[in-house]
C-alpha positions, 0 to 999 in steps of 0.5 A: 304522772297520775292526776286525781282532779277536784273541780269547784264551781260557786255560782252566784248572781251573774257569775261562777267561780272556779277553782280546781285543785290537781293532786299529782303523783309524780314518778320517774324523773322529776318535773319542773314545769307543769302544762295545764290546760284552761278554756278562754272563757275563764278570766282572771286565771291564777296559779298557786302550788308551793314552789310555784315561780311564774306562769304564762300563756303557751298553745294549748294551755298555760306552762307553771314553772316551779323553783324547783323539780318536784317528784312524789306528791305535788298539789297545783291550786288553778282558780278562775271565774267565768261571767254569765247572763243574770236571766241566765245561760248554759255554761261549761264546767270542764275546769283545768285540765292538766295536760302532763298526767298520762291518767287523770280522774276526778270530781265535778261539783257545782254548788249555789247559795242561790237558787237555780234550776239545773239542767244538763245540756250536753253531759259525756257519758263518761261522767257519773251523776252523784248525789250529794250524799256520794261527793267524798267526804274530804271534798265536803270540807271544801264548801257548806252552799248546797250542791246544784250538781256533783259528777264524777269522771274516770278520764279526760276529755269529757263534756259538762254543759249546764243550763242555769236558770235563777229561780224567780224570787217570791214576795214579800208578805208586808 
């Protein structure tokens, strides 16, 4: 089971949202039940993949149960959100994690409609910053707010703490 991962978070005021899209490449013998790991600070967690019959909580992680086994290509959508400090706070944004791929590499993007000064806490050294002319183009089409930050990783585990703090808004002239 090979894994390509794309992570999304959109920060807004307060809050982030995630969502991670796993492209699996299934070979051998067929899987009907994916393990996907997922931190605890992540609420309102859900699942979406066709066949997709139920999910529950497992050590370790979440078990997707499908209809039925799936091999070659299969696409698990996990979306979540993760609330934060208005002043602002140093958030992780490591994403699902699916825990079945022997080999799994992706992408990290954070992207904002607002505005906020980015700096990295604790990053691996694993992760390649990009720029936001770098993110694949087939990624692109998944949002138009600006990229706050973009990475890029060849292999789990990996670290990606971000300080976010909401630039102060300017007055109005009257």
């Amino acid at each position: 089971v090979q894994a390509e991962v794309f992570h999304l978070f959109s920060v807004g005021e307060g809050i982030a949202y995630g969502s991670t899209i796993v492209n699996y490449v299934v070979s051998g013998a067929p899987i009907a039940a994916l393990r996907v790991e997922l931190s605890e600070e992540y609420l309102n967690r859900e699942f979406t993949g066709k066949d997709v019959r139920s999910y529950q909580r497992v050590d370790g992680g979440y078990l997707v149960q499908l209809h039925a086994p799936v091999s070659g290509l299969y696409t698990l959508l996990v979306t979540y959100e993760r609330p934060f400090k208005q002043q602002g706070e140093t958030l992780s944004f490591t994403g699902a994690r699916p825990l079945d791929a022997q080999a799994e590499q992706g992408h990290t993007v954070v992207i904002s409609a607002y505005q906020f000064q980015v700096n990295p806490v604790d990053v691996s050294p694993s992760l390649t910053p990009l720029e936001p002319g770098e993110v694949p183009a087939e990624y692109r089409l998944f949002f138009d707010a600006p990229i706050l930050a973009a990475y890029r990783y060849q292999a789990r585990p990996f670290n990606l703490q971000l300080a976010l703090q909401p630039l102060a808004q300017g007055e109005m002239v009257s």
